[in-house]
C-alpha positions in Angstrom: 0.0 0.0 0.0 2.9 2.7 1.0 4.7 1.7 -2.8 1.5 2.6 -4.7 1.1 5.7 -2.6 4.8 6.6 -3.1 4.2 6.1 -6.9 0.8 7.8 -7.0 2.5 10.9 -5.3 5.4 11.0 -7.9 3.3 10.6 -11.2 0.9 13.7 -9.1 4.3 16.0 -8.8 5.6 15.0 -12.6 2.2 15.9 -13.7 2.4 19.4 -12.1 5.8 20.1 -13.5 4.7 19.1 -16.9 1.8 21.2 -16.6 3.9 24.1 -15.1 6.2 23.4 -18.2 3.4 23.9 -20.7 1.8 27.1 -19.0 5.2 28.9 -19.3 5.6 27.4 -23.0 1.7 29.4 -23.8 3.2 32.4 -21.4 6.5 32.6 -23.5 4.7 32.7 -27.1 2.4 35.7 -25.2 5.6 37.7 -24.2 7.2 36.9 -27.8 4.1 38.0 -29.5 3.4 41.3 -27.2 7.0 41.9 -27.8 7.0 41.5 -31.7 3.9 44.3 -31.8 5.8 46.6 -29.7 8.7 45.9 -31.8 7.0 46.4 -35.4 5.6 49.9 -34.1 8.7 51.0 -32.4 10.2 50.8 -35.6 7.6 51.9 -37.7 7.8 55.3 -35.3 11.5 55.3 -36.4 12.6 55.0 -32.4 15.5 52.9 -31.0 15.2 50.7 -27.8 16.8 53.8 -26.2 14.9 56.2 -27.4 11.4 54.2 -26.3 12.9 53.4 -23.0 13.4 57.2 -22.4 10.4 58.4 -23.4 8.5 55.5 -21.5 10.9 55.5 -18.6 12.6 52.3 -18.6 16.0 51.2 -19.6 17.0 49.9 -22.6 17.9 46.8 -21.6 14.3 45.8 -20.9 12.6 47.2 -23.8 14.6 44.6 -25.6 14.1 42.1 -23.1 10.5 42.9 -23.6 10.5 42.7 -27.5 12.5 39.4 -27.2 9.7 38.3 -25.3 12.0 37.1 -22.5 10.9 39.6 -20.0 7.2 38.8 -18.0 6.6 42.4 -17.7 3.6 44.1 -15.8 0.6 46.1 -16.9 1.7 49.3 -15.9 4.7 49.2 -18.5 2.6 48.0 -21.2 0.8 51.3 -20.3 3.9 53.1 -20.4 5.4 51.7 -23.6 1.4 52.6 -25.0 1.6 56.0 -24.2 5.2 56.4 -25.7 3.8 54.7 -28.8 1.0 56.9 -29.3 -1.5 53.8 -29.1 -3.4 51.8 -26.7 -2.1 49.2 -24.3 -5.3 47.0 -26.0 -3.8 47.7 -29.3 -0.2 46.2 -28.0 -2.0 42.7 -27.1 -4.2 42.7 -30.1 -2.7 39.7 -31.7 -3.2 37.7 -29.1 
């Protein structure tokens, strides 16, 4: 009875990982495509990363973190990145 218990647990915990695994896999492709809209207008608006960082108050470094879609990045600088795009922070997560 403890053996099938001990295995029961450990299929439950390699089940959460793997699940844990996907949901950052569906996360990642979120952040990549957030940071590919962000990218295509930044660019379109003729800006650098520096020069959107500076106008939306963050550093370079993480506007390209952010484009690269490696950076899990809260609301309030999607609002700030909006504002120094000229559009709205809906319009940023339109393609997803």
């Amino acid at each position: 009875m403890v053996s099938i218990v001990s295995s029961v647990r450990t299929i439950v915990r390699r089940l959460i990982i793997l699940t844990n695994t996907i949901i950052q896999i569906m996360v990642d492709k979120d952040l990549q495509t957030i940071g590919k809209t962000i990218r295509k207008l930044r660019l379109a608006k003729g800006l650098s990363q520096e020069e959107l960082g500076a106008e939306a108050g963050l550093d370079r470094t993480y506007v390209s973190d952010i484009e690269l879609g490696t950076r899990n990045f809260g609301i309030k600088n999607l609002i700030k990145i909006a504002r120094a795009l000229k559009v709205t922070a809906v319009y940023l997560l339109k393609e997803l």
